[in-house]
Backbone as CSV, one residue per row, in Angstrom:
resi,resn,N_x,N_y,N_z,CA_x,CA_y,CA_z,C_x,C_y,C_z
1,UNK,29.310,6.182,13.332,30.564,5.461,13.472,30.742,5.085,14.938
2,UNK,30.883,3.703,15.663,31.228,3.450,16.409,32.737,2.932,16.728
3,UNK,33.296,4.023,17.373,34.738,4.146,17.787,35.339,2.773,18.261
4,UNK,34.481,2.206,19.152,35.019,1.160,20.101,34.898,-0.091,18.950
5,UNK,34.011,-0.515,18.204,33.723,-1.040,17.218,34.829,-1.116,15.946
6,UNK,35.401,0.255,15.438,35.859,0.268,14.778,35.074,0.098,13.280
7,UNK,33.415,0.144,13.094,32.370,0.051,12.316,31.452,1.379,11.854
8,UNK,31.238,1.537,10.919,30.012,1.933,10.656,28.853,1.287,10.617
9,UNK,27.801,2.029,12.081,26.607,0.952,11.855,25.214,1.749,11.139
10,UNK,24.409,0.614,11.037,23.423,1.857,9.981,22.260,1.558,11.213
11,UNK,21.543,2.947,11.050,19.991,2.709,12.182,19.104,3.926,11.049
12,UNK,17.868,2.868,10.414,17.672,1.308,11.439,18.595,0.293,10.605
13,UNK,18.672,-0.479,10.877,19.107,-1.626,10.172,18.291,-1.988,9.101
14,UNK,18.922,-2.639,7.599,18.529,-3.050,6.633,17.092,-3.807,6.805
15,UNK,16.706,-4.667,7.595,15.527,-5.325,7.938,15.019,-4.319,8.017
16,UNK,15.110,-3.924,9.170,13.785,-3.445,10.119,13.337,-2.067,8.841
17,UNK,14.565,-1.368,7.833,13.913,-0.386,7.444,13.198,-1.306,6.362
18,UNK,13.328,-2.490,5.462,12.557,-2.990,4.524,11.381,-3.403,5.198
19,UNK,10.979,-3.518,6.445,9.955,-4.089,6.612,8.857,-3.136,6.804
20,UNK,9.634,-1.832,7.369,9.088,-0.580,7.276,8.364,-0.045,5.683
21,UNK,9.125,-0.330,5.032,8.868,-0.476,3.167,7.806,-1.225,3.107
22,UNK,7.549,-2.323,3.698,6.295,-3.577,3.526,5.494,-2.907,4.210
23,UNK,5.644,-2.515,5.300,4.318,-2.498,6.084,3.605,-0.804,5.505
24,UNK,4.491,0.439,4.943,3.945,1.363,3.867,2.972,0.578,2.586
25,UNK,3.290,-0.156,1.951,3.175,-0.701,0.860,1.597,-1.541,1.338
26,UNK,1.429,-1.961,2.719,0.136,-2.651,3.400,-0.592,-1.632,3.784
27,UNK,-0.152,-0.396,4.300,-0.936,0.498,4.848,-2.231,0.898,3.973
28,UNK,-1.392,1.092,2.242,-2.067,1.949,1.484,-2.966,0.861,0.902
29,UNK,-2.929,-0.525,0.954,-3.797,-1.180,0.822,-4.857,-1.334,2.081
30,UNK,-4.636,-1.352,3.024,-5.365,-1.455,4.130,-6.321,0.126,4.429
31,UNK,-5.917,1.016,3.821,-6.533,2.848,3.763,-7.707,2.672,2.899
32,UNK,-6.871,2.356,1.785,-8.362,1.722,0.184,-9.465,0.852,0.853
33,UNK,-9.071,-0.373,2.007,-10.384,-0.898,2.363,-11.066,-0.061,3.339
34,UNK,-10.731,0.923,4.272,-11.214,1.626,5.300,-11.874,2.500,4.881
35,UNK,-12.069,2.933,3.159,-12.899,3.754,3.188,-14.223,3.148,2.362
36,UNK,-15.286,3.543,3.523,-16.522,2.777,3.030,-16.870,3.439,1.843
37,UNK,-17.724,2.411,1.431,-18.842,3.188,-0.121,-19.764,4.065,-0.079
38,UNK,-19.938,4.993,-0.834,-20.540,6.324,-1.139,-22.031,5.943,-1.894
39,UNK,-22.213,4.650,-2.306,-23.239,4.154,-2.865,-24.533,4.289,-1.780
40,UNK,-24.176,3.259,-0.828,-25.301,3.610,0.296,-25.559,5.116,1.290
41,UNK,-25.016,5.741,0.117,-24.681,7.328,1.322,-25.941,8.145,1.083
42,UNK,-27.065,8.752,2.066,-28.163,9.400,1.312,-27.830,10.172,0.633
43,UNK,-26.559,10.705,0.799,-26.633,12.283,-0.664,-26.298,11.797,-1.914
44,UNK,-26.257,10.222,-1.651,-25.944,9.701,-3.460,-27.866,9.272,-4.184
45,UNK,-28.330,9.670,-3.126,-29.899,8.489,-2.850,-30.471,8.770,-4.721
46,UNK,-30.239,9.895,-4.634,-30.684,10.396,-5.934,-30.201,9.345,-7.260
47,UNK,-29.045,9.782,-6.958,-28.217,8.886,-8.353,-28.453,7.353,-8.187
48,UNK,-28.627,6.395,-7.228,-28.462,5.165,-7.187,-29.984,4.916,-6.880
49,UNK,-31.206,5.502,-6.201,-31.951,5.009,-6.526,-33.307,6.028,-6.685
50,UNK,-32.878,6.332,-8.407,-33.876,7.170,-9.127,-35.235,6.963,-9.419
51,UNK,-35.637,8.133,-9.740,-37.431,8.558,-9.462,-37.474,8.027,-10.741
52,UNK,-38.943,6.576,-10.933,-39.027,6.045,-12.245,-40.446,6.615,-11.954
53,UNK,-41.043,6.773,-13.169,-42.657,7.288,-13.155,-43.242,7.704,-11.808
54,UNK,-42.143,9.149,-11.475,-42.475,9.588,-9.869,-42.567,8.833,-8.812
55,UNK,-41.638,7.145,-8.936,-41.743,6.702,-8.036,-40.560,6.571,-7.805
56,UNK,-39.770,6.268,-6.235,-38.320,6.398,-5.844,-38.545,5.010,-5.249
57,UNK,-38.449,4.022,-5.659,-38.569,2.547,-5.494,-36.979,2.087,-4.824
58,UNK,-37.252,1.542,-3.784,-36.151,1.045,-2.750,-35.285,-0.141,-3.833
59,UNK,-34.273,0.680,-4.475,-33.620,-0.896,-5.483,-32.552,-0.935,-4.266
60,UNK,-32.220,-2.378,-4.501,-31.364,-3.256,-4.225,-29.689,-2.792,-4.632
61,UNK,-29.328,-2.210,-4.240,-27.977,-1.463,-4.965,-26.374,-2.622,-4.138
62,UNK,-25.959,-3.384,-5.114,-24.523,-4.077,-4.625,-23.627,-2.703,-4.265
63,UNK,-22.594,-3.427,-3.372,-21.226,-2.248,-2.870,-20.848,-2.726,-4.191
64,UNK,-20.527,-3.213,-5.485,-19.658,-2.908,-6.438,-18.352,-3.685,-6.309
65,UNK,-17.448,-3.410,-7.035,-16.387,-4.453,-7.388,-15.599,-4.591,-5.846
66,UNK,-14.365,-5.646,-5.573,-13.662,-5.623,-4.210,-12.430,-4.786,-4.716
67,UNK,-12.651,-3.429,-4.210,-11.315,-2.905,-4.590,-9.877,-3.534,-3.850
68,UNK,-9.882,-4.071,-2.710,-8.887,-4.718,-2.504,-8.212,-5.674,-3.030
69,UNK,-9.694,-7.004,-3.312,-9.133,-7.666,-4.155,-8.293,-7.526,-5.538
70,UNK,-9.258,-6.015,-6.157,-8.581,-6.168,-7.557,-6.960,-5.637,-6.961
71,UNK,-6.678,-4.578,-5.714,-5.741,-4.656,-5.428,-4.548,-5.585,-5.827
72,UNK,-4.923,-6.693,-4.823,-4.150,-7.682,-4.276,-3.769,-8.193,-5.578
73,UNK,-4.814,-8.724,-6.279,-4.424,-9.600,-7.206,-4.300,-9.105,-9.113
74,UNK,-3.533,-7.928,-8.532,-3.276,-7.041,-9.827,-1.955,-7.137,-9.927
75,UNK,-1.534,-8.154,-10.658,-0.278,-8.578,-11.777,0.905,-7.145,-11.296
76,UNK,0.579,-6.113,-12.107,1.245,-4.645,-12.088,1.463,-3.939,-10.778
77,UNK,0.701,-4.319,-10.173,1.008,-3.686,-8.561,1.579,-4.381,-7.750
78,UNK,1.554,-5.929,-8.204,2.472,-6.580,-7.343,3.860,-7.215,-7.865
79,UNK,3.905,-6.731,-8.953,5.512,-6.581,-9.594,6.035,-5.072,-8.970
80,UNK,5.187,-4.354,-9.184,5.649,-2.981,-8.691,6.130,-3.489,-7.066
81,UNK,5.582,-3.341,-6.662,6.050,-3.621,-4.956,6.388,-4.434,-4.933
82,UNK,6.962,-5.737,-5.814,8.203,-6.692,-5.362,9.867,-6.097,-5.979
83,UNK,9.426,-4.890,-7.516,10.399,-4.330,-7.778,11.203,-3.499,-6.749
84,UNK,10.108,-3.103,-5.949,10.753,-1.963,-4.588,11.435,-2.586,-4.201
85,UNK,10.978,-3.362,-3.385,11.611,-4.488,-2.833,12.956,-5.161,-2.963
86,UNK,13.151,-5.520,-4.379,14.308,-5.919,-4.981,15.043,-4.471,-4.778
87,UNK,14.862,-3.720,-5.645,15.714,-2.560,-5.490,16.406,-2.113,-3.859
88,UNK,15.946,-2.109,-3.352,15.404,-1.747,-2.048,17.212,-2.643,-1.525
89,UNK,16.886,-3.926,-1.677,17.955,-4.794,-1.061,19.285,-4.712,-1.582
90,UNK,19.198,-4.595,-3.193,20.164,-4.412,-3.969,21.045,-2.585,-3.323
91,UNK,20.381,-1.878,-3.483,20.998,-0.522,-3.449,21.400,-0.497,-1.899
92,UNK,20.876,-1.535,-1.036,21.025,-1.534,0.653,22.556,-2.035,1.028
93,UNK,22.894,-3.078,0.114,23.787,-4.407,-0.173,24.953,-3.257,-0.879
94,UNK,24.492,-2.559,-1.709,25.815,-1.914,-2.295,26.389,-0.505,-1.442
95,UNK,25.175,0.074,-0.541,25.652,0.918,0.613,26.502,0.239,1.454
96,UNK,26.292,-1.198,1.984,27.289,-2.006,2.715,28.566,-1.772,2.171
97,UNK,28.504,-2.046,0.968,29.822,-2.238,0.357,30.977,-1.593,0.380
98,UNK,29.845,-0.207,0.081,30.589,0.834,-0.149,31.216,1.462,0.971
99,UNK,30.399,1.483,2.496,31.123,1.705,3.683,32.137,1.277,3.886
100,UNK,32.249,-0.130,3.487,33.535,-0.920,3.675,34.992,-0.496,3.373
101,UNK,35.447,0.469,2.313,35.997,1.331,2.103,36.352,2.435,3.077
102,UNK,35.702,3.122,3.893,35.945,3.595,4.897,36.350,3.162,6.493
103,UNK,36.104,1.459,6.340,36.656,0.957,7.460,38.192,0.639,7.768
């Protein structure tokens, strides 16, 4: 409560904490790409490139699907984190409100 004001102010402010919300919501996509693949790892050497007639033949092994991409462009995860979002503003908007009462 600021006296001289005659207000209740909020810290942080509605922005800065939703953007804080966005940039959580980027992190954990940005964590999923930072961790490299276990495919090219020698202690997988066994499983990805197996002994055929006692021979351990150098295959060609892809990194596998873009987990980010399927991230990004997964319908359900990005309703989910626009639902936050919405919520997020709505329940922010009705804390305003409700202070207002105390002014």
């Amino acid at each position: 409560f600021d006296a001289a004001q005659e207000s209740i102010e909020f810290s942080p402010a509605g922005a800065d904490f939703a953007a804080k919300i966005d940039s959580v919501m980027n992190e954990f996509v940005g964590m999923v790409r930072t961790v490299g693949t276990l495919i090219s790892h020698e202690s997988f050497k066994e499983y990805t490139q197996p002994l055929i007639n006692g021979r351990q033949d150098a295959v060609e092994v892809s990194e596998g699907f873009d987990i980010v991409g399927l991230i990004d462009e997964n319908d359900d995860y990005n309703e989910k984190v626009d639902a936050i979002k919405v919520a997020f503003e709505l329940h922010f908007s009705e804390v305003v409100e409700y202070v207002k009462v105390f002014e």
